[in-house]
N, C-alpha and C positions, 0 to 999 in steps of 0.2 A: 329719671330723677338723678339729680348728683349733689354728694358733696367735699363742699372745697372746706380747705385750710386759712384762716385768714391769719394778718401779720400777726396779730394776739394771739396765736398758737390756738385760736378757738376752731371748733367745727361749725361750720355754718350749713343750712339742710336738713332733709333732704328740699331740693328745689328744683323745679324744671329745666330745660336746656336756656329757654327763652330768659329766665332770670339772671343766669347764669350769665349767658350775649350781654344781658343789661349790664351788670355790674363790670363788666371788663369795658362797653361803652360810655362808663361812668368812669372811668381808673381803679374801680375798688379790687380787682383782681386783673394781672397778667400773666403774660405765658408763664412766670415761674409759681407762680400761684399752684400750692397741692389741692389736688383734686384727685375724686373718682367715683366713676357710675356706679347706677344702683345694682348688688349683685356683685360688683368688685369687690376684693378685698385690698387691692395694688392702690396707692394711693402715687401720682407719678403728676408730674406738671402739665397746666394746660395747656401748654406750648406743644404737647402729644396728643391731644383728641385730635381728631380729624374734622370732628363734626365743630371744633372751633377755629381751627385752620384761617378761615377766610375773614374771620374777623379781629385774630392774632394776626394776620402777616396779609395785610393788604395789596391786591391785585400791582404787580409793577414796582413793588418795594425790595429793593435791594438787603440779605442777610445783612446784617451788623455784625462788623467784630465783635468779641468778648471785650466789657468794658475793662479799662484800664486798672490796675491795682492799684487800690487808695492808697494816698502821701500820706507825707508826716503830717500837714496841715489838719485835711481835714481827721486824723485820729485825735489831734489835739482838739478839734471844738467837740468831737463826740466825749472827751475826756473831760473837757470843762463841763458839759452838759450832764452827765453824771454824777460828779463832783459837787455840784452847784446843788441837786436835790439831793446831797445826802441821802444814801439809801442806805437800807440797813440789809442785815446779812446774818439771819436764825444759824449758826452751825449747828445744833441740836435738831431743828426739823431738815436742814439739808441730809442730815445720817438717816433720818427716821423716811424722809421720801426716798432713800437711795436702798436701804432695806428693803421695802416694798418693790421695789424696782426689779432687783435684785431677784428676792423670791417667785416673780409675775415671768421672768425672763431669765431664770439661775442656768439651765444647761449654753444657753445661747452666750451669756456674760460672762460666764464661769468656763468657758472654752475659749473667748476670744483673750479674757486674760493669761489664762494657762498657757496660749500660745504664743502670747507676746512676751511671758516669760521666759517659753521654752529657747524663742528666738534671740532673747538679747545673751543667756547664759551663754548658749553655741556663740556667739560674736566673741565672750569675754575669754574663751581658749580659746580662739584663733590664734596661732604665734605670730607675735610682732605685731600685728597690724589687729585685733583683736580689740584691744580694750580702747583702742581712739577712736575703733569703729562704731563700736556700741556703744560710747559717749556721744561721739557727733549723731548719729542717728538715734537716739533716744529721745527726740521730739517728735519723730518722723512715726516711729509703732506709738508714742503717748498720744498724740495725735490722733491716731488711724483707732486706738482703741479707745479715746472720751467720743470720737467723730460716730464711733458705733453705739455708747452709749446715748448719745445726745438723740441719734435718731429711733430710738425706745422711746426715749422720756417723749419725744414728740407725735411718737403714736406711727411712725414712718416703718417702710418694710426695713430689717437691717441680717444681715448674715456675718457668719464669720471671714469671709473674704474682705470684709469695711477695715477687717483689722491693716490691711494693707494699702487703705485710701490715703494716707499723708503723700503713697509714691505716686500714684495718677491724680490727684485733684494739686496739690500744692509742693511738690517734693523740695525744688530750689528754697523756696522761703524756711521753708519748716529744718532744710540741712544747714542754712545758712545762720538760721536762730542760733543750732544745739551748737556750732560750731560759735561763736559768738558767747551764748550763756554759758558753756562749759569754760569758755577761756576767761572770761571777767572772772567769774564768780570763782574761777579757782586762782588767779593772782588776788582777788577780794579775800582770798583765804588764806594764803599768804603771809600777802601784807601786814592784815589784820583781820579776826577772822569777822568782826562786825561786819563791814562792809560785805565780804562774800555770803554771810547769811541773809543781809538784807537782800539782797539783788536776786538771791537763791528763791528766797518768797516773794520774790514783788516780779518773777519771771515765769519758774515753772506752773503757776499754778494754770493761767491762761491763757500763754501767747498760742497753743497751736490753736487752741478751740477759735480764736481770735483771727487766725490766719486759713483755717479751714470754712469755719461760719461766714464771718465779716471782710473774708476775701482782702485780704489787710497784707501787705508789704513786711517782711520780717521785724525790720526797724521802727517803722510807725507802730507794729503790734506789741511791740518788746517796750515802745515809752507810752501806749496805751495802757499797757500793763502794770507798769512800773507805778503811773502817775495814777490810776484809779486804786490800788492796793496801797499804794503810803497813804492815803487819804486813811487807811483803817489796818494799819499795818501788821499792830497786834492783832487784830483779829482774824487776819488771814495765815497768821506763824499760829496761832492758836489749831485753826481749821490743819494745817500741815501736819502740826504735830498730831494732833490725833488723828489723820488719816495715816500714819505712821504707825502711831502705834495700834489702830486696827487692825492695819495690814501684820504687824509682828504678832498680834494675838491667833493668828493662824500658822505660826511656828510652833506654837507648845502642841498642837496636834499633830506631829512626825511631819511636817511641811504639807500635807495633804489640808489643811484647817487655813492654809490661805487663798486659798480657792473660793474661801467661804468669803474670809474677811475684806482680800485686798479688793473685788469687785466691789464693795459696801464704800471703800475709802475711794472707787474711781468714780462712783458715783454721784458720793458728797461733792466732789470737785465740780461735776458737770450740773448738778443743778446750782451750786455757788455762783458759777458762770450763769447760768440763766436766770437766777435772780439780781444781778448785779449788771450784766450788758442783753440781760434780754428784753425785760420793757423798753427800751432803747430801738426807735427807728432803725431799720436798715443802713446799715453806712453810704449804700451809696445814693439812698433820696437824700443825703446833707449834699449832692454835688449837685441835683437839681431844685430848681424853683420851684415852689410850689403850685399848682394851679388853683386856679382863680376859683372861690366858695362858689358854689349854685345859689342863687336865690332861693330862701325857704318860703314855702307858702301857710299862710296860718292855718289852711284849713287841710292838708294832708302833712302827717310829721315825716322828717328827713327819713332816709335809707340808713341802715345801719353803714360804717363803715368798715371797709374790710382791711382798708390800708392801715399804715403803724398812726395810732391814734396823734391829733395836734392839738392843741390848747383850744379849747372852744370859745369862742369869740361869748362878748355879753352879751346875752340874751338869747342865743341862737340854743335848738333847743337842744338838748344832750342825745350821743351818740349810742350805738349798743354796748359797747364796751363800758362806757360811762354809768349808764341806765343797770349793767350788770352788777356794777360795783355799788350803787346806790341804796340797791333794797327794794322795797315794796311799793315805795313812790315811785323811782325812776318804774319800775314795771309796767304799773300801771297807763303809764303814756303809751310806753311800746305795745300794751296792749290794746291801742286805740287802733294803732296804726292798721290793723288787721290781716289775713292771711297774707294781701299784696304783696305786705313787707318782707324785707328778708327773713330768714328762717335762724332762729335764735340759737347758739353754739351748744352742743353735746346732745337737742333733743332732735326727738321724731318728728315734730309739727311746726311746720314754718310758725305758726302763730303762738306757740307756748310760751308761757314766761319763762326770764330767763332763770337759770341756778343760782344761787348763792355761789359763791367765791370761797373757797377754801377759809383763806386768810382778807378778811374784810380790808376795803380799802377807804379812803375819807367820804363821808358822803357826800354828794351830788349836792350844789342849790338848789333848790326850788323852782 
């Protein structure tokens, strides 16, 4: 029995191998799809079973490159798409889930940031070369330690060595950022210091998470950034400042009290990002076409979907993700569907209904 991750950050499972085959001969899951057997605790891509091997990487198929790092273009339609449904943004429950977080995982988070402070203080006495160090690289550890927290909040294996992931997964974009944001934003401060505060909030809060995640070019991530936070600008200086001053309310305790705090203010930051760019497709299905709908039959309902959900066509009937968001109506169809169906996110039985939704979302037509 196994189960995978689907793009809605849901657990789908437990389910058999053979369902499992299905859904990847369907597109609902690929090699990067998280998965893991029953009895595991390691949750790692299905591009790593063995026993899906043959139907991952067909008989006489040449490896692929690592796909290309997205352009400015396409961050700009992922930008307008965002944009366009106006999302909103709790900074109040962002604190209160990063709290929790925080407490569930305190030695783990509360070590990777101690180290990351311990590491940039050592940079700022370096002589001479010290304090441009630990500026230009101050995306690269901000990075490596939201990239540690992200994979908590996602239920992923994470250690304190992640604090280090800005240098092996992305190092060029993420140095080439802090070298970039450091230098605007301090001629912006300068000049006058509007401009360097705006560019200050409309920058650090998510280009790494942006360029580590969505695998995003420094440049496209930095006016990905830019153009999705002025959209609510205040409310992003709002969220800054008080992860600010969270982080200082761990001074009045001899500096040992921000251990407590500043993990609480890196945590706000990482779910902010995942409520704002993570119901948001994958960046890089905006460079492919979509494939072509299967035909529904009226008398067995569709599969759930595992991929980033798409606008459902009229009439065609709602997907899991839809059906979860809906309530008690949408349930009730998925629970027509029967065990066959795929197995509904966080529970034990392929055929249970689904949970409620934390924070309810619009309901479902009819």
């Amino acid at each position: 029995m196994y189960k995978i991750i689907g793009a809605d950050e849901r657990e789908y499972g437990p389910v058999p191998l053979e369902q499992v085959r299905r859904w990847i001969a369907e597109r609902r899951a690929d090699a990067q799809t998280k998965g893991r057997a029953e009895g595991s605790s390691e949750w790692k891509p299905l591009g790593e079973f063995l026993e899906l091997a043959d139907i991952l990487t067909p008989k006489g198929a040449v490896p692929q490159a690592a796909p290309p790092k997205i352009g400015l273009a396409d961050a700009e339609r992922l930008a307008a798409e965002i944009i366009a449904r106006d999302y909103r943004l709790d900074v109040g429950d962002c604190f209160s889930r990063s709290w929790h977080l925080v407490r569930d995982n305190f030695l783990l988070l509360a070590g990777a940031t101690a180290l990351t402070l311990a590491i940039g203080g050592v940079l700022w006495f370096v002589p001479a070369l010290g304090i441009p160090t630990a500026a230009f690289l101050a995306l690269v550890f901000q990075g490596g330690l939201q990239w540690l927290f992200l994979k908590r909040v996602r239920g992923e294996p994470a250690n304190i060595g992640d604090v280090f992931a800005g240098f092996s997964l992305a190092f060029v974009p993420l140095l080439l950022a802090g070298i970039v944001v450091h230098v605007l934003v301090g001629i912006g401060l300068l000049l006058c210091i509007v401009p360097g505060v705006y560019l200050f909030v409309a920058w650090r809060l998510f280009v790494p998470l942006l360029i580590l995640d969505k695998k995003l070019e420094f440049w496209p991530a930095m006016e990905l950034s830019r153009k999705v936070v002025t959209k609510h600008w205040w409310l992003y200086f709002g969220l800054i400042l008080l992860a600010i001053l969270v982080g200082l309310l761990g001074l009045m305790g001899c500096f040992v009290g921000i251990l407590f705090t500043l993990p609480i203010a890196v945590g706000a930051t990482v779910y902010a990002y995942l409520d704002v760019f993570g119901a948001e497709p994958d960046i890089n299905e905006l460079l492919a076409p979509s494939p072509p709908a299967p035909a529904l039959s009226t008398a067995t309902p569709p599969e759930p979907s595992l991929t980033p959900p798409e606008a459902t066509p009229p009439g065609a009937a709602p997907t899991l993700s839809e059906a979860a968001v809906g309530g008690s109506t949408s349930s009730a169809s998925v629970l027509e569907s029967g065990p066959a169906d795929a197995a509904l996110p966080g529970t034990d039985s392929p055929s249970a209904p689904p949970q409620s939704p934390a924070r309810s979302g619009p309901e479902n037509p009819g």
